[in-house]
mmCIF entry with sequence, helices, sheets and N, C-alpha, C, O atoms, coordinates in Angstrom:
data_MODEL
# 
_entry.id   MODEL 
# 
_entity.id                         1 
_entity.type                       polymer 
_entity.pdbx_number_of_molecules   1 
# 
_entity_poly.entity_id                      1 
_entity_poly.type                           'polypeptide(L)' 
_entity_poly.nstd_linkage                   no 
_entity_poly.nstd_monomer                   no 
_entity_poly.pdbx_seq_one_letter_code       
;(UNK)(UNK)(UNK)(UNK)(UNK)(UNK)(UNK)(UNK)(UNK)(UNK)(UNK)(UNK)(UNK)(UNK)(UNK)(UNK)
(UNK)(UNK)(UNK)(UNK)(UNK)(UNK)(UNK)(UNK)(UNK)(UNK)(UNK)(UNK)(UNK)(UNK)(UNK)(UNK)
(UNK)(UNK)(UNK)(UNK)(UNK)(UNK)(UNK)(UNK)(UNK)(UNK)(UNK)(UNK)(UNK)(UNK)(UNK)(UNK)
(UNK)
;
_entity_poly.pdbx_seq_one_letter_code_can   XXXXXXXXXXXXXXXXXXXXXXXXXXXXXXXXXXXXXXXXXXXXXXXXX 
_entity_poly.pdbx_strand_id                 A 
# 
loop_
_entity_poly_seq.entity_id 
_entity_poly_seq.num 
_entity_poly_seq.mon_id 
_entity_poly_seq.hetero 
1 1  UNK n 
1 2  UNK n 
1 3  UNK n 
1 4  UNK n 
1 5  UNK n 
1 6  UNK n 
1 7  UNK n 
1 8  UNK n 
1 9  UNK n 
1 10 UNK n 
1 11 UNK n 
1 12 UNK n 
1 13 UNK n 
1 14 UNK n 
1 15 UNK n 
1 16 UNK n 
1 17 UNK n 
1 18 UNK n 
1 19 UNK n 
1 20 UNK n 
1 21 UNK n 
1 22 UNK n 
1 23 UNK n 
1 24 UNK n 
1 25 UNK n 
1 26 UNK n 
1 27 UNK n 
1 28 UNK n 
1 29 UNK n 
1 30 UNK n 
1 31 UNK n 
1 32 UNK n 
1 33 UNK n 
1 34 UNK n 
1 35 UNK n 
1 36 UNK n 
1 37 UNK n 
1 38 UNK n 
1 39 UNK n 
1 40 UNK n 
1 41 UNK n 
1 42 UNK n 
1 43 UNK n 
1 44 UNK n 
1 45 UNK n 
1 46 UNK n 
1 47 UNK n 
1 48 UNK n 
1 49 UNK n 
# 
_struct_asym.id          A 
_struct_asym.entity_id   1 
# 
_struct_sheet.id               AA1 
_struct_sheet.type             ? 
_struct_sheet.number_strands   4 
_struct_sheet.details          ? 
# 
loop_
_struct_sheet_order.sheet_id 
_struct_sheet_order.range_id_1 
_struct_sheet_order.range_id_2 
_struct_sheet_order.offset 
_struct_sheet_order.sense 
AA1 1 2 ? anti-parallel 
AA1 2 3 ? anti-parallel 
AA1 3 4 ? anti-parallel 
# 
loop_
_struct_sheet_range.sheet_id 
_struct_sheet_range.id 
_struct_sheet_range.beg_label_comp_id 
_struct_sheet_range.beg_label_asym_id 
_struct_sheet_range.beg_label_seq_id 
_struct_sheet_range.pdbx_beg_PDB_ins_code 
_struct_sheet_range.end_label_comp_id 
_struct_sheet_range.end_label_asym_id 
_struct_sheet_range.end_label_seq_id 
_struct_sheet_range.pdbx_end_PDB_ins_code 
_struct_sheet_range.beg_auth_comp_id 
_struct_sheet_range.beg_auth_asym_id 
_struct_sheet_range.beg_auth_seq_id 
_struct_sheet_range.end_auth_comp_id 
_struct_sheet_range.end_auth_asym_id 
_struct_sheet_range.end_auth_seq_id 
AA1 1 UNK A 16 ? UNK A 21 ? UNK A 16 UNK A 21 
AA1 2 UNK A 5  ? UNK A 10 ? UNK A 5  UNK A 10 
AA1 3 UNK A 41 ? UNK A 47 ? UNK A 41 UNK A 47 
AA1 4 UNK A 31 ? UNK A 36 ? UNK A 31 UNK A 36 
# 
loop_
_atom_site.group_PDB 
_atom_site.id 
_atom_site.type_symbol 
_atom_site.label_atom_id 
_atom_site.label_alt_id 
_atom_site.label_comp_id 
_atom_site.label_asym_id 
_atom_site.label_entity_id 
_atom_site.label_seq_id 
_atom_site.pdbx_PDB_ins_code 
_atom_site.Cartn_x 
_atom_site.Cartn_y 
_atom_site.Cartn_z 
_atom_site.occupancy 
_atom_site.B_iso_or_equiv 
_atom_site.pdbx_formal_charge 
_atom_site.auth_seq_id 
_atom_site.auth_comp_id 
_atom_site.auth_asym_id 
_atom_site.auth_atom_id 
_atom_site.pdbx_PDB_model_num 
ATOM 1   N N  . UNK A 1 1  ? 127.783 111.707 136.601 1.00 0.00 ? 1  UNK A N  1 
ATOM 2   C CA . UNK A 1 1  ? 127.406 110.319 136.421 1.00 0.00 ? 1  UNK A CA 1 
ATOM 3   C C  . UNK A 1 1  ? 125.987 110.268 135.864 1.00 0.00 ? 1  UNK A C  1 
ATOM 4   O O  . UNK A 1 1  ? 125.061 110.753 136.513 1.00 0.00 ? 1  UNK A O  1 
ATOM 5   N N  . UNK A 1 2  ? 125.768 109.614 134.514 1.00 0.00 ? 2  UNK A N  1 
ATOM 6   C CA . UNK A 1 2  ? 124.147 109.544 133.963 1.00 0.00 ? 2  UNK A CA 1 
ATOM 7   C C  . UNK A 1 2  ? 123.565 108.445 134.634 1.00 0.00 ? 2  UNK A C  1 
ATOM 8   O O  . UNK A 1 2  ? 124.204 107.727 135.403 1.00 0.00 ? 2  UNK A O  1 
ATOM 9   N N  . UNK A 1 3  ? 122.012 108.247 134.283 1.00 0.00 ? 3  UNK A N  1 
ATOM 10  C CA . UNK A 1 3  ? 121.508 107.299 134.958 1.00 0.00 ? 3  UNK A CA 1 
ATOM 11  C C  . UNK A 1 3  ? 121.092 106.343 133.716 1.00 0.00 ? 3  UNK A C  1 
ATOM 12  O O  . UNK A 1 3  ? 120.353 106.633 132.775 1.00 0.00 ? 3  UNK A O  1 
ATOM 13  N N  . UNK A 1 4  ? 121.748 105.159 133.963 1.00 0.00 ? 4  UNK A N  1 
ATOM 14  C CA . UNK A 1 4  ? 121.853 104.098 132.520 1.00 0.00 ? 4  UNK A CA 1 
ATOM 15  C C  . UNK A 1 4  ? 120.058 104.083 132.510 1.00 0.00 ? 4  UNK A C  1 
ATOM 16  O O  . UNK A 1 4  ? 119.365 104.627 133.369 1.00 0.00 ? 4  UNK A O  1 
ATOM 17  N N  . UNK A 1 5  ? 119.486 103.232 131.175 1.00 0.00 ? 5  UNK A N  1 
ATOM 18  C CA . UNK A 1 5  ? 118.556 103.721 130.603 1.00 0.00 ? 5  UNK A CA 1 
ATOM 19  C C  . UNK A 1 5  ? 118.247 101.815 129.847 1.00 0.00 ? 5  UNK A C  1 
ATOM 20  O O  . UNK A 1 5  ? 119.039 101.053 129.293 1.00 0.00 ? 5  UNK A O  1 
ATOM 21  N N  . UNK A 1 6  ? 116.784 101.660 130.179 1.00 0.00 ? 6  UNK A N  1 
ATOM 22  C CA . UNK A 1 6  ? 116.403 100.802 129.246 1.00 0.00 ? 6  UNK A CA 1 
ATOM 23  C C  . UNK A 1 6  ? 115.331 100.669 128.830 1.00 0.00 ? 6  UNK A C  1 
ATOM 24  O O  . UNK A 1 6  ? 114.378 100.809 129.596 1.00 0.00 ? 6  UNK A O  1 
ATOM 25  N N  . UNK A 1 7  ? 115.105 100.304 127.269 1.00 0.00 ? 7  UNK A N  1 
ATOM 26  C CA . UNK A 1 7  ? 113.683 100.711 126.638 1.00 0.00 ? 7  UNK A CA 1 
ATOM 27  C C  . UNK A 1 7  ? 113.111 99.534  126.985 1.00 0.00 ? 7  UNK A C  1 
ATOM 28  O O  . UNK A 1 7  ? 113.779 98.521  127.191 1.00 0.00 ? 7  UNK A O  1 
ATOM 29  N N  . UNK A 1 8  ? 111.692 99.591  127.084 1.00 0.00 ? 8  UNK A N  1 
ATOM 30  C CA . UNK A 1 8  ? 110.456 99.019  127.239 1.00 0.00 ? 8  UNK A CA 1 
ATOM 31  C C  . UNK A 1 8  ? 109.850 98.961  125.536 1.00 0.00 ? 8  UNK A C  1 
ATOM 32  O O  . UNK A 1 8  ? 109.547 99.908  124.810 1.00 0.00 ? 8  UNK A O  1 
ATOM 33  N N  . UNK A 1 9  ? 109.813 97.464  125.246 1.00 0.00 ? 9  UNK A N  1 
ATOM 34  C CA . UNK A 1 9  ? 108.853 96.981  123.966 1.00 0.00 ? 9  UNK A CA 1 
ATOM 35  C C  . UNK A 1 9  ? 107.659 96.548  124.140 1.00 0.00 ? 9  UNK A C  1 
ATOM 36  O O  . UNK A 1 9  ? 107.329 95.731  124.999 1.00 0.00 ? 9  UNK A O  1 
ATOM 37  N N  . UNK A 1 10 ? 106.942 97.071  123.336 1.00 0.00 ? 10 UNK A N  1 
ATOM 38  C CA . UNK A 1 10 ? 105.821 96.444  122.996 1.00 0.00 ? 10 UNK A CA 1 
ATOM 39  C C  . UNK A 1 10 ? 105.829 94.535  122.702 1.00 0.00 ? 10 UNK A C  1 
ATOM 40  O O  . UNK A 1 10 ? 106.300 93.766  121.864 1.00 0.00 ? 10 UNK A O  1 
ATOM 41  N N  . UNK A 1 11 ? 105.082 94.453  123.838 1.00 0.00 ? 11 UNK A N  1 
ATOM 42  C CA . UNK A 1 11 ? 104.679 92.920  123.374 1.00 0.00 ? 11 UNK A CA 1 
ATOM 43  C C  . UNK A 1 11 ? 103.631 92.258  122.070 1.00 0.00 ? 11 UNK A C  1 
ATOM 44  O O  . UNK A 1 11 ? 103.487 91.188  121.478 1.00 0.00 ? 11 UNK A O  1 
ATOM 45  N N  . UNK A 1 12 ? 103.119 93.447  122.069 1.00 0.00 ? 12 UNK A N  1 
ATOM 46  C CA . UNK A 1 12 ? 102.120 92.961  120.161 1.00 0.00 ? 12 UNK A CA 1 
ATOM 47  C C  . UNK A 1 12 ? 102.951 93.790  119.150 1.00 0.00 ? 12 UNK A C  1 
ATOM 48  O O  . UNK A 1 12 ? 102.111 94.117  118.311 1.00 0.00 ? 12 UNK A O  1 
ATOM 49  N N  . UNK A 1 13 ? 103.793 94.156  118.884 1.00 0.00 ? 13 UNK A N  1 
ATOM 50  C CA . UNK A 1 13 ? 104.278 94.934  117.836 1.00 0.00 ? 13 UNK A CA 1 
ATOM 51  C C  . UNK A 1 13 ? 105.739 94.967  117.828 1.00 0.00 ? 13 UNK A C  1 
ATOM 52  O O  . UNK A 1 13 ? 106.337 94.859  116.757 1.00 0.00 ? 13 UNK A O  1 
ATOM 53  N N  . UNK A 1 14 ? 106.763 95.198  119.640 1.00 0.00 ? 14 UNK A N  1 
ATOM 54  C CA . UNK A 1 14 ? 107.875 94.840  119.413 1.00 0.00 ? 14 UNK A CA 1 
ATOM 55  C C  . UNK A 1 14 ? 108.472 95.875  119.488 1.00 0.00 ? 14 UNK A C  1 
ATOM 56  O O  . UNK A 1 14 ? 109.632 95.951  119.895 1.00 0.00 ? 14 UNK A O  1 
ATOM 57  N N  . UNK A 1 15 ? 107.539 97.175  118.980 1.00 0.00 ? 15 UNK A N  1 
ATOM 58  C CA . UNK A 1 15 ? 108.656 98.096  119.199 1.00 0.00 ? 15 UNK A CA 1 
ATOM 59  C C  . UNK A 1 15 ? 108.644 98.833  120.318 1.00 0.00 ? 15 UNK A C  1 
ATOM 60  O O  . UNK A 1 15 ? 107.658 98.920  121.050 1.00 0.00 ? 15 UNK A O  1 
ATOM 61  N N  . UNK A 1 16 ? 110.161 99.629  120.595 1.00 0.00 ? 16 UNK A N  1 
ATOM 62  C CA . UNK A 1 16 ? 110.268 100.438 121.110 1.00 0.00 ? 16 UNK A CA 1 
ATOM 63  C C  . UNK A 1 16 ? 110.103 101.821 121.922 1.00 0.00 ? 16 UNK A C  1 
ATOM 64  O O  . UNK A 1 16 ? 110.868 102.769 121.743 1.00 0.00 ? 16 UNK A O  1 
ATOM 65  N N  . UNK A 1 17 ? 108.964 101.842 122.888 1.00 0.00 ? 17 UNK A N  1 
ATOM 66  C CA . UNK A 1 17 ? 108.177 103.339 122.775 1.00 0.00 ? 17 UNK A CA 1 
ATOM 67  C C  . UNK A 1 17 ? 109.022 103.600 124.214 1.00 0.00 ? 17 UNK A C  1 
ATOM 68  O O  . UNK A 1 17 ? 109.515 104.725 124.130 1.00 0.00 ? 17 UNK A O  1 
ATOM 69  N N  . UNK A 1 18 ? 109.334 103.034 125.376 1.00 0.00 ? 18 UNK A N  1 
ATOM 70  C CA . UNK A 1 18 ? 109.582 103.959 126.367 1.00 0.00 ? 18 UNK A CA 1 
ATOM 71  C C  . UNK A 1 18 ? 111.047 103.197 127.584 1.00 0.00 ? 18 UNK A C  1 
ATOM 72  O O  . UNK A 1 18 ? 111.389 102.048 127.864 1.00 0.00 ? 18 UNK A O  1 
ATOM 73  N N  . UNK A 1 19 ? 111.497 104.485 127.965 1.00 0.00 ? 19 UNK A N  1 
ATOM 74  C CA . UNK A 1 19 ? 112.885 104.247 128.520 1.00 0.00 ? 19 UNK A CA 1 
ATOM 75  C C  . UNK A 1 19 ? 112.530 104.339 129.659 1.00 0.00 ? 19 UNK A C  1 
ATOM 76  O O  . UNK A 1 19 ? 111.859 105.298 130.040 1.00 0.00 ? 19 UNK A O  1 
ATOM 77  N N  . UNK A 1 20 ? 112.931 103.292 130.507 1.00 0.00 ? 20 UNK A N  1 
ATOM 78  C CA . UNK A 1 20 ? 112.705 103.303 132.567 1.00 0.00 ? 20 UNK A CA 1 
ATOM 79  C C  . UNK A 1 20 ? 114.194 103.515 132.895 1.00 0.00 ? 20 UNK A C  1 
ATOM 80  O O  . UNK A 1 20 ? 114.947 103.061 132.034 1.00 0.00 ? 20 UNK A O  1 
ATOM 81  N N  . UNK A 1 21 ? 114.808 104.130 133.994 1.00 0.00 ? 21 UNK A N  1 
ATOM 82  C CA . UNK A 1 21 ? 115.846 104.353 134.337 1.00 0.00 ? 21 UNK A CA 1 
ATOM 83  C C  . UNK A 1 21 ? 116.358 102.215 134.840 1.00 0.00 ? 21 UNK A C  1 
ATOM 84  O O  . UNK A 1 21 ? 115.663 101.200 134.800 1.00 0.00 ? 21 UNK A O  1 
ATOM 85  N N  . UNK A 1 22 ? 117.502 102.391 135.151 1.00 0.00 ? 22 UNK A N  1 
ATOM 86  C CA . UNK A 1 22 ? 117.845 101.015 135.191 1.00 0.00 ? 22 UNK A CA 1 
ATOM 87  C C  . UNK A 1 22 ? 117.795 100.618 136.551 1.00 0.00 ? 22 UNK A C  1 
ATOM 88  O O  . UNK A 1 22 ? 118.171 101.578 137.223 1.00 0.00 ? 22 UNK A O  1 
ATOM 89  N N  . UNK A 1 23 ? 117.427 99.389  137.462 1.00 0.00 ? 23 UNK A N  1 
ATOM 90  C CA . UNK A 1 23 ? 117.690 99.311  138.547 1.00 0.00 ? 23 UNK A CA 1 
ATOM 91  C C  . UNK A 1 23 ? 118.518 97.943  138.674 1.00 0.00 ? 23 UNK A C  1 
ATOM 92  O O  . UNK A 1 23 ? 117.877 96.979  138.255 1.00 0.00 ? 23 UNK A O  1 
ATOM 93  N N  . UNK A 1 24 ? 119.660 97.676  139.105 1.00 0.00 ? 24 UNK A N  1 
ATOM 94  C CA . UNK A 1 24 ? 121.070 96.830  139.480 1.00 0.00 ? 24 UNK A CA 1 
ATOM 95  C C  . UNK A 1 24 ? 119.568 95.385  140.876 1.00 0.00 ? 24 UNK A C  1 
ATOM 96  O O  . UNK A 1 24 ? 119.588 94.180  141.127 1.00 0.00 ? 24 UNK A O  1 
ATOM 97  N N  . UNK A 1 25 ? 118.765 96.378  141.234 1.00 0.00 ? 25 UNK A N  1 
ATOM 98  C CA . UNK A 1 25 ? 118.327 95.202  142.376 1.00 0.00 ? 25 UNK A CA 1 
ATOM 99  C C  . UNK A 1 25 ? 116.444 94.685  141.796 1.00 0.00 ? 25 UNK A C  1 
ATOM 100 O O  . UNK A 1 25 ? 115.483 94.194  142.389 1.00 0.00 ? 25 UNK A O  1 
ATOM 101 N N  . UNK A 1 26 ? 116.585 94.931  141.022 1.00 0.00 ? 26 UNK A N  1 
ATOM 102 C CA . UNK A 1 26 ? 115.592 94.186  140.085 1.00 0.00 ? 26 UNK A CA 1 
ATOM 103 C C  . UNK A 1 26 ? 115.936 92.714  139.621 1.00 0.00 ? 26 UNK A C  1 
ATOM 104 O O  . UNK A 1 26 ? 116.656 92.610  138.627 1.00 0.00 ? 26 UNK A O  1 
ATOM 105 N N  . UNK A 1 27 ? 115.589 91.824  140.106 1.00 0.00 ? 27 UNK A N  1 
ATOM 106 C CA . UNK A 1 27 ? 116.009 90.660  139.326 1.00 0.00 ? 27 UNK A CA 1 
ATOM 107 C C  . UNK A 1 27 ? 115.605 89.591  137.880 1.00 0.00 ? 27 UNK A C  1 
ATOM 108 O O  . UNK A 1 27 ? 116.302 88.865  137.170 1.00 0.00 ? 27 UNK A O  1 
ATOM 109 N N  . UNK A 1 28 ? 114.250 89.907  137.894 1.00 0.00 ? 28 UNK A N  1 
ATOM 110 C CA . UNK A 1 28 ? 113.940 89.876  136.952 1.00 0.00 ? 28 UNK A CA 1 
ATOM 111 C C  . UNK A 1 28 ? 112.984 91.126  135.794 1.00 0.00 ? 28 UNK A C  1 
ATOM 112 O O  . UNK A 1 28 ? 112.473 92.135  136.278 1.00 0.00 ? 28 UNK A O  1 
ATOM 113 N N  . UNK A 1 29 ? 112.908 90.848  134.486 1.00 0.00 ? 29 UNK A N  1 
ATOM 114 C CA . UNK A 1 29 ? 112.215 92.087  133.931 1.00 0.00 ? 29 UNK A CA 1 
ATOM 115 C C  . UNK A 1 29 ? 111.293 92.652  134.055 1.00 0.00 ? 29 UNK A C  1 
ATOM 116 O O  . UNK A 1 29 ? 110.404 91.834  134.293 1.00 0.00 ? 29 UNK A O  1 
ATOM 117 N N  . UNK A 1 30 ? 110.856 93.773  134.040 1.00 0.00 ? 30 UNK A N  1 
ATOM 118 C CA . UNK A 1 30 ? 110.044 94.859  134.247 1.00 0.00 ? 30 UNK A CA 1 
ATOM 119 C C  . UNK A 1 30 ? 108.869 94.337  133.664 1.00 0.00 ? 30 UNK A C  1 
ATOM 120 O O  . UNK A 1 30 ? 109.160 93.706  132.649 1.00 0.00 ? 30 UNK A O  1 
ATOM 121 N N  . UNK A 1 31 ? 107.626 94.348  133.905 1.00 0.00 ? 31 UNK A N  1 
ATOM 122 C CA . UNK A 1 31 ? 106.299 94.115  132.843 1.00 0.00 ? 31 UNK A CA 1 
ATOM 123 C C  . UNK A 1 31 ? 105.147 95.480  133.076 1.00 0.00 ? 31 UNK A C  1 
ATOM 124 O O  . UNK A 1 31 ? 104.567 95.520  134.161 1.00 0.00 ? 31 UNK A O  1 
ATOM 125 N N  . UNK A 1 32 ? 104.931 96.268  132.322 1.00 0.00 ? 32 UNK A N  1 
ATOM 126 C CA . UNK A 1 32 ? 103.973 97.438  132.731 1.00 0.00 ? 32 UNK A CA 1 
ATOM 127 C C  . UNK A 1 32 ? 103.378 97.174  131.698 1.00 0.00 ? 32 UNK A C  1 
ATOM 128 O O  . UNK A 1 32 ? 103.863 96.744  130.652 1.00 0.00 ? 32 UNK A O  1 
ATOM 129 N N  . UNK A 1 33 ? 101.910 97.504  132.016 1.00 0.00 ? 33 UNK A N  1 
ATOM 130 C CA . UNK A 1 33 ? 100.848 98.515  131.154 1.00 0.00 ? 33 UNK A CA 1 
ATOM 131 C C  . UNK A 1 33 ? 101.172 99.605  130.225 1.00 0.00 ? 33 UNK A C  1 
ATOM 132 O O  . UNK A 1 33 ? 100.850 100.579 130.905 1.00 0.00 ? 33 UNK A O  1 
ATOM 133 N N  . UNK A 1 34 ? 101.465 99.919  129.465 1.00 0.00 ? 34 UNK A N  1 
ATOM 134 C CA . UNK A 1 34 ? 101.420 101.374 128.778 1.00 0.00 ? 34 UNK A CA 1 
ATOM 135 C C  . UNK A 1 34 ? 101.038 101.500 127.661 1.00 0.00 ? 34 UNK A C  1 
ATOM 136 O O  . UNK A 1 34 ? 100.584 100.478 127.146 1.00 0.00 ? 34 UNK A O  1 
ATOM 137 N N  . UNK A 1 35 ? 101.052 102.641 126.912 1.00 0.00 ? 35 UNK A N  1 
ATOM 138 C CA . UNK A 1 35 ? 100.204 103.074 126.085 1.00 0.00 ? 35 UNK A CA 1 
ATOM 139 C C  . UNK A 1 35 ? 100.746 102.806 124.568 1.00 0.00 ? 35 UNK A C  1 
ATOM 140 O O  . UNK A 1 35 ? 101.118 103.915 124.183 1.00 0.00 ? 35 UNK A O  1 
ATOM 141 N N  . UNK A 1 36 ? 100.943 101.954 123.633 1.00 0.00 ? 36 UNK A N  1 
ATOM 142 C CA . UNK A 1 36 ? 101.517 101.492 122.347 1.00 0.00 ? 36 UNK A CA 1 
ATOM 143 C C  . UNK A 1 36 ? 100.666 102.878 121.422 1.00 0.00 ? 36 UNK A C  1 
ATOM 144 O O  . UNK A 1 36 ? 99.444  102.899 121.277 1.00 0.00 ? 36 UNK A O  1 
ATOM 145 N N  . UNK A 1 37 ? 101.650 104.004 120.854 1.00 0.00 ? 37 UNK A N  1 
ATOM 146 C CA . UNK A 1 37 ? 101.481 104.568 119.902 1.00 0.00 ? 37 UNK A CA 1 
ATOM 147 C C  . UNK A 1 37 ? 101.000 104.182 118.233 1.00 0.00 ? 37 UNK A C  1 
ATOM 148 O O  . UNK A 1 37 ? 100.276 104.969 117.623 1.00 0.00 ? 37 UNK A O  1 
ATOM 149 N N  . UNK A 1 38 ? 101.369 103.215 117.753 1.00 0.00 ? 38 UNK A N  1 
ATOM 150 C CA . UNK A 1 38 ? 101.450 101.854 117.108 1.00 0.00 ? 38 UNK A CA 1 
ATOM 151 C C  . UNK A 1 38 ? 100.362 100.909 116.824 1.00 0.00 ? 38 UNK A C  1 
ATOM 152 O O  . UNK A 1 38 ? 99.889  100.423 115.796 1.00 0.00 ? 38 UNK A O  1 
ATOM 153 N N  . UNK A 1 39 ? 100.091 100.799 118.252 1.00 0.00 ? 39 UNK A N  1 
ATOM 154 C CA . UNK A 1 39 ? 98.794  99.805  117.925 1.00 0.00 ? 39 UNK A CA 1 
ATOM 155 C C  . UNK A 1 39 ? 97.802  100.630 117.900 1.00 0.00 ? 39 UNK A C  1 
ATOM 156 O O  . UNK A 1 39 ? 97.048  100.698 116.929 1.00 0.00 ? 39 UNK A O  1 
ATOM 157 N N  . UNK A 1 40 ? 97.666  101.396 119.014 1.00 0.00 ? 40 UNK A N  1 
ATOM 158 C CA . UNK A 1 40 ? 96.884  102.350 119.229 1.00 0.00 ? 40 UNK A CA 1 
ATOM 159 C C  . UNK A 1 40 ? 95.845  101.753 120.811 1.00 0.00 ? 40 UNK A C  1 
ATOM 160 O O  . UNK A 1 40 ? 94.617  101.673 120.809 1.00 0.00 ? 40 UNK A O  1 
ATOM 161 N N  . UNK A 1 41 ? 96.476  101.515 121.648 1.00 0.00 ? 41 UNK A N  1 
ATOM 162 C CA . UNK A 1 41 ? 95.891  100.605 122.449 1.00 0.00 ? 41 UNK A CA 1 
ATOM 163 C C  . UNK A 1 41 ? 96.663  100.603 123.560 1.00 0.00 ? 41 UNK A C  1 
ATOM 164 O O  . UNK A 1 41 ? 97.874  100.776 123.420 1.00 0.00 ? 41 UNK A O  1 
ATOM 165 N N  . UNK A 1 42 ? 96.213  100.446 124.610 1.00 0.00 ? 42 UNK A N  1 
ATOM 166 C CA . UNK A 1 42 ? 97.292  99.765  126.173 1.00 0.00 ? 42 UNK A CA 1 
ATOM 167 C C  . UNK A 1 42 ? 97.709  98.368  126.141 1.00 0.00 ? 42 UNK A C  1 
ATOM 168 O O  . UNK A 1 42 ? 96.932  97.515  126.572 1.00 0.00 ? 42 UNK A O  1 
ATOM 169 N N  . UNK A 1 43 ? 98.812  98.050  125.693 1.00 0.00 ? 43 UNK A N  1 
ATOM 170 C CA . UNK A 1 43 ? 99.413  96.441  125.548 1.00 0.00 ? 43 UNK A CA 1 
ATOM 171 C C  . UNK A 1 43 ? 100.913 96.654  126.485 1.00 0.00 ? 43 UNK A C  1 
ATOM 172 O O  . UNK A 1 43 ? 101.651 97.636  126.412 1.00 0.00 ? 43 UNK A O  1 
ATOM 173 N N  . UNK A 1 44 ? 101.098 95.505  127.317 1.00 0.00 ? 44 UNK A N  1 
ATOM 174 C CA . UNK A 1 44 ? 101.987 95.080  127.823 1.00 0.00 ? 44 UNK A CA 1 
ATOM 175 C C  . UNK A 1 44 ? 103.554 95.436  127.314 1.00 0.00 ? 44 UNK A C  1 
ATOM 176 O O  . UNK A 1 44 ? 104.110 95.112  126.264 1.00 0.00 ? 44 UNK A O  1 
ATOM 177 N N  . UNK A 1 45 ? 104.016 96.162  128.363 1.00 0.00 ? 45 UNK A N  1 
ATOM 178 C CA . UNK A 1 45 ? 105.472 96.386  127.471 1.00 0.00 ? 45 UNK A CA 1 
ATOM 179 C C  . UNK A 1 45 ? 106.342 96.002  128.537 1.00 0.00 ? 45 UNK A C  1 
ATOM 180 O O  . UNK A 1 45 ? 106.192 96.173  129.747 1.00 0.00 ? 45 UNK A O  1 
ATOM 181 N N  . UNK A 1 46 ? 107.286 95.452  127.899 1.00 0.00 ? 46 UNK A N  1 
ATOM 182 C CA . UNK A 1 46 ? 108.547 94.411  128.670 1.00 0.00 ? 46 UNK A CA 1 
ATOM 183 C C  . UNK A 1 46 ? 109.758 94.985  128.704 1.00 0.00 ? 46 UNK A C  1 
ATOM 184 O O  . UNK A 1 46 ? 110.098 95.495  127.636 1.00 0.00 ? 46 UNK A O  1 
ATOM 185 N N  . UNK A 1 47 ? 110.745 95.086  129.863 1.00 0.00 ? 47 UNK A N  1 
ATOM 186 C CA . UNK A 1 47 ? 112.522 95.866  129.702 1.00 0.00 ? 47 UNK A CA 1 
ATOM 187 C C  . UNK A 1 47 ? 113.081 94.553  128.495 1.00 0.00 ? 47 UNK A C  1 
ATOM 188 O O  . UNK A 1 47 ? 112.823 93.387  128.198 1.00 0.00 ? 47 UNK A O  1 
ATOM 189 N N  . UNK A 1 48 ? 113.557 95.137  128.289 1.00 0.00 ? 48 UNK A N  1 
ATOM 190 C CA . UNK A 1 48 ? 114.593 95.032  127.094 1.00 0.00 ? 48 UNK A CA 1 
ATOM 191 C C  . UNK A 1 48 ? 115.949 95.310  127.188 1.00 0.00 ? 48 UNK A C  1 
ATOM 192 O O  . UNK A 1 48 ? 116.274 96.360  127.742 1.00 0.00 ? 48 UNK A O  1 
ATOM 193 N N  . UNK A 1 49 ? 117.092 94.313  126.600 1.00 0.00 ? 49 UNK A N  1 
ATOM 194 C CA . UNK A 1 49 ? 118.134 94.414  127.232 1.00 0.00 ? 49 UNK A CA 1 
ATOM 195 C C  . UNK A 1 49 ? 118.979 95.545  126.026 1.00 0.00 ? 49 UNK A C  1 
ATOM 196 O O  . UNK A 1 49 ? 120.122 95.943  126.249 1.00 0.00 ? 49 UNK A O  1 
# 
């Protein structure tokens, strides 16, 4: 059994840089800090469906 998978976007750019495993008892979306390759900067990245 794999462990389903969802990417985290960049909120200034949009894209795609990082996958959090999925959690069923999360109710609403994920919001972290991380590191945008892209911008080149720490900007807000959001789960993504």
């Amino acid at each position: 059994m794999s462990v389903k998978k969802v990417a985290m976007a960049c909120s200034v750019c949009g894209r795609r840089n990082y996958y959090v495993p999925e959690n069923k008892r999360r109710t609403e979306r994920l919001t972290l800090n991380k590191f945008c390759k892209y911008c080149g900067k720490v900007t807000e990245h959001k789960e993504t469906k």
